[in-house]
C-alpha positions in Angstrom: 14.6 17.0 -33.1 11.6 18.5 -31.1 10.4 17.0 -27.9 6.8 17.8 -27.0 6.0 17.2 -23.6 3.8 14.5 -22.2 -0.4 15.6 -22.0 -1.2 15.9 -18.3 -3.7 12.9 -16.7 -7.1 14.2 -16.3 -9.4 12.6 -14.1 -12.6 10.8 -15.4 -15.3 13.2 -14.6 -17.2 10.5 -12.5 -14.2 9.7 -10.3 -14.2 13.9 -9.8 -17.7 13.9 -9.2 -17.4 11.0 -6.1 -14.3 12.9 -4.9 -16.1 16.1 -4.3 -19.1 14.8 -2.9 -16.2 13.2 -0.3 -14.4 16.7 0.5 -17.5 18.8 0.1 -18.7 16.6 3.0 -15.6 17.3 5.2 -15.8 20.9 4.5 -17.5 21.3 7.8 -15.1 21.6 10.8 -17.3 19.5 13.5 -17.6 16.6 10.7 -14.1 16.3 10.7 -13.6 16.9 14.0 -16.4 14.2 14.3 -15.0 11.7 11.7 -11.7 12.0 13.5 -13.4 10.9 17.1 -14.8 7.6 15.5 -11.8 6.7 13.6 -9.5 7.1 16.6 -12.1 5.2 19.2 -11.8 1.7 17.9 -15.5 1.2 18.7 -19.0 2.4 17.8 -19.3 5.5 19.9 -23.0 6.5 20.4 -24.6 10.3 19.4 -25.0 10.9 23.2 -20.9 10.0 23.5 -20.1 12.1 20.9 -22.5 14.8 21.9 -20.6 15.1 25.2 -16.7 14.4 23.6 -17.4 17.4 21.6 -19.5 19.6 23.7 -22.4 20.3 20.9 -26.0 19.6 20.8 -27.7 16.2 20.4 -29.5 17.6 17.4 -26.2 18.9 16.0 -24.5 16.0 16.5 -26.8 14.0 14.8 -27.5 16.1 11.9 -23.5 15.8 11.0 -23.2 12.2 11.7 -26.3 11.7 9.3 -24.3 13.7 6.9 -21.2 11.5 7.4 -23.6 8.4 6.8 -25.0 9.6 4.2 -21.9 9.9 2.3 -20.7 6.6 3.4 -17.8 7.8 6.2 -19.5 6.0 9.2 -21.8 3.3 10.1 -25.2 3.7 11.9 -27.4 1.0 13.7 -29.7 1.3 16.4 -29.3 -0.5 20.0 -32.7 -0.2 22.2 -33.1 3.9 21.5 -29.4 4.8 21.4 -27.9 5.0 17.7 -24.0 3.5 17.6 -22.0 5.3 15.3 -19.1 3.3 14.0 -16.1 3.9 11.2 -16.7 2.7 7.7 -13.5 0.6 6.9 -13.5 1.3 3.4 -13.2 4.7 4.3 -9.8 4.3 6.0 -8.4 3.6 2.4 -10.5 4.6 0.9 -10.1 8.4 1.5 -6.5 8.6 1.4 -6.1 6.9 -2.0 -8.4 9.5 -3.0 -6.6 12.5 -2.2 -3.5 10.8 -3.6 -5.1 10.6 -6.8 -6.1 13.9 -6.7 -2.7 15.3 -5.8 -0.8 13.4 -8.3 0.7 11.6 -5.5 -0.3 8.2 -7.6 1.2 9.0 -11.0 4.1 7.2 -11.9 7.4 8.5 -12.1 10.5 7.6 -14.6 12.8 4.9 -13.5 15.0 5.3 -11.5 16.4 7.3 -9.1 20.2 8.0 -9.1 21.0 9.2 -5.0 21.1 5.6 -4.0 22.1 4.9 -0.5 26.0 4.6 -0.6 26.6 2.1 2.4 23.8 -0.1 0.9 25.4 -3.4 -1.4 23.0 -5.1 -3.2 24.2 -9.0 -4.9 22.5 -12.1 -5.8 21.3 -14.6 -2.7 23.2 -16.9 -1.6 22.4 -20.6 0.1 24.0 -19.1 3.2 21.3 -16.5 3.4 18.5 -18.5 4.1 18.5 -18.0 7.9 18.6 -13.9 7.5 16.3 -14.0 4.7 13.5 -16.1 6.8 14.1 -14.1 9.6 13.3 -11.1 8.0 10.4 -11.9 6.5 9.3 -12.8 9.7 10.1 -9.2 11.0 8.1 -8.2 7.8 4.8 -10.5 9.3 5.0 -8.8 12.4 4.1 -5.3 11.1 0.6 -6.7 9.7 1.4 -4.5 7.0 3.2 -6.3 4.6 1.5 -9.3 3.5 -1.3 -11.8 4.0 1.0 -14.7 5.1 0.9 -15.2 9.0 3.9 -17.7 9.0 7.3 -17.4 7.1 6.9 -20.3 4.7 9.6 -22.5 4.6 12.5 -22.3 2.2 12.1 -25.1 0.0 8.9 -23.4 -0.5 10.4 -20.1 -1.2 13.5 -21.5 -3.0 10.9 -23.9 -5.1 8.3 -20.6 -6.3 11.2 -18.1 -6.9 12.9 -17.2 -9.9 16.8 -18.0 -9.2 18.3 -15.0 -11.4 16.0 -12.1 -9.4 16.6 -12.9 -5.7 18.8 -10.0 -3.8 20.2 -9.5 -0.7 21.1 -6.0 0.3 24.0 -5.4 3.3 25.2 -2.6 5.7 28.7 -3.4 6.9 28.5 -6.8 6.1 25.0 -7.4 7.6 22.1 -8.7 5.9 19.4 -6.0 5.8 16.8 -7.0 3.3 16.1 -9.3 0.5 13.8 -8.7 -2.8 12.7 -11.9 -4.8 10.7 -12.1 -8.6 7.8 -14.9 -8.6 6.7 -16.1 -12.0 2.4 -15.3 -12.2 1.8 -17.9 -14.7 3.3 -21.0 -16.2 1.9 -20.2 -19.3 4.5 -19.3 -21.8 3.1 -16.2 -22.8 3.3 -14.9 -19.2 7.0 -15.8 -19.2 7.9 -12.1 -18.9 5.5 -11.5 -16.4 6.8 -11.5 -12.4 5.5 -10.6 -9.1 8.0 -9.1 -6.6 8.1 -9.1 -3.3 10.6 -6.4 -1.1 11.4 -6.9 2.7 13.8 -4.6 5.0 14.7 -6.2 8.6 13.5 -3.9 11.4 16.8 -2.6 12.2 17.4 -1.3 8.8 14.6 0.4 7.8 14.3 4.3 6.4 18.2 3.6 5.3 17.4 2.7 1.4 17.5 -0.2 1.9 14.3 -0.8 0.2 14.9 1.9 -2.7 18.3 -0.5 -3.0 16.5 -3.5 -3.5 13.6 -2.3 -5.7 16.5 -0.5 -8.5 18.1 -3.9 -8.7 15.3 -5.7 -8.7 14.4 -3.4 -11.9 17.0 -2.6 -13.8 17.9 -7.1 -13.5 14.7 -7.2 -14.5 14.4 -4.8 -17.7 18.1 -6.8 -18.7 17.0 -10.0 -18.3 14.0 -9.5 -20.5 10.9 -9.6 -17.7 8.3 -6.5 -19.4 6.2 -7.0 -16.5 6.6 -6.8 -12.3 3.4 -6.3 -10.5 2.7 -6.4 -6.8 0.1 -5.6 -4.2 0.3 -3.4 -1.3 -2.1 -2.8 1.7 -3.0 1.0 1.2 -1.9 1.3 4.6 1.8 0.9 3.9 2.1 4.3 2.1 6.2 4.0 2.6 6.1 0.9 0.0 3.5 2.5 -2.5 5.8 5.9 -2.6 9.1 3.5 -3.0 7.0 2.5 -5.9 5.5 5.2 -7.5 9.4 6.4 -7.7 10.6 3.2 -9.2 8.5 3.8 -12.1 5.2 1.6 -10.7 1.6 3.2 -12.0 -1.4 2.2 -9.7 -4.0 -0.1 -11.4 -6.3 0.1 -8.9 -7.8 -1.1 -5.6 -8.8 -4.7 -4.7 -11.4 -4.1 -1.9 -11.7 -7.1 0.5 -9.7 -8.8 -1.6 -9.2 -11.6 1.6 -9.0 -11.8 4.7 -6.0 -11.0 7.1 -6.4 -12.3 10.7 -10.1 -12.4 10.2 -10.3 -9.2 8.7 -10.9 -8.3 4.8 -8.6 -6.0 3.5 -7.9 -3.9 0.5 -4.6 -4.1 -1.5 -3.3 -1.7 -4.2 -2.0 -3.1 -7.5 0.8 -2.0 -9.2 2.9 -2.7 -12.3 5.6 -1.6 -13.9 6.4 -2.4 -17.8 9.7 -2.0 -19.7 10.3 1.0 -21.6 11.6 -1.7 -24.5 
């Protein structure tokens, strides 16, 4: 039997177009340099600020920041004669996904990989894990990465929304380092299959596989027990979860921009899914 390989993606011509306008904007090195200094400031700076942080003209300075306004990178508004220049927040994720795409970074890739962590042991959760479980998810919280929840909720509410066969507790020498758990998206019969999933590695623990641990179990139980469909969302900012991801198999659906707010602050979240091969 002959195998022909899989057509390459191609990017919809208006997605390309956007994208260049983006980098043929940056392809100026006091833009970026510019760019860079409002990002990092974590306030509107104004053109006589940046004027003197970058030792250029006023009229040059303003010519490029018009540029970066114009293509949607910063913020302008006027304040008695001085003009504030401030970051665009969308443009915080909004770039980086973009290059991603562009790279490739976002394609899927086949489930799943075999050089699992050796001292990781994943099994199911037990009633005794309760106390490691919440206290991880609070170490999760903490980050202001990893979720919209502000409080750990409390375990009847957990134990009450999860599904009891796809909950997993991974341990290092005996010691609880991470849990992953499935939530049903639907009540609806024909959703049955369908599961949001949720992966959490305690502070001590993390860039061990622990994560990459949790996610292949939480997978490959999943694909066996008949669930076609685990979706989840991830801040754009947490690029370590969307690359666990993208390796388990995940494909990016898109971005939710200001999908809600997070300490008073909207915030974007990536969507993912990943669907049995059966």
């Amino acid at each position: 039997m002959t195998t022909t390989a899989a057509s390459p993606a191609v990017l919809p011509l208006d997605d390309a177009a956007t994208y260049a306008d983006w980098f043929a904007c940056l392809a100026e090195p006091t833009r970026v340099r510019l760019l860079h200094a409002i990002a990092t400031s974590g306030r509107a700076m104004t053109v006589g600020e940046l004027t003197d942080l970058l030792g250029i003209s006023q009229s040059t300075c303003s010519h490029h920041v018009r540029k970066l306004a114009d293509i949607g990178f910063v913020l302008m508004h006027k304040e008695g004669t001085a003009t504030h220049v401030s970051v665009n927040p969308s443009c915080c994720t909004g770039l980086p996904h973009a290059a991603d795409i562009v790279m490739g970074v976002l394609a899927p890739q086949p489930c799943c990989p075999v050089n699992l962590p050796k001292d990781v042991t994943v099994r199911a959760m037990r009633s005794d894990d309760w106390t490691a479980v919440r206290r991880i998810y609070a170490e999760g919280i903490a980050t202001g990465d990893a979720t919209f929840e502000t409080e750990v909720p409390q375990r009847r509410t957990l134990d009450a929304k999860w599904l009891p066969k796809h909950r997993w507790i991974a341990e290092i020498d005996g010691a609880v380092s991470g849990w992953a758990a499935a939530t049903p998206v639907s009540a609806r019969d024909c959703y049955a299959g369908v599961a949001e999933h949720s992966v959490y590695v305690g502070t001590d623990f993390r860039g061990r596989g622990v994560g990459k641990a949790l996610l292949h179990k939480l997978v490959t139980a999943a694909d066996t027990a008949g669930l076609w469909t685990l979706q989840t969302s991830i801040f754009p900012e947490n690029r370590a979860s969307l690359a666990l991801h993208h390796s388990m198999g995940f494909r990016t659906l898109g971005v939710r921009e200001r999908i809600a707010q997070h300490h008073g602050v909207w915030r974007d979240t990536v969507f993912l899914e990943r669907r049995t091969a059966n």
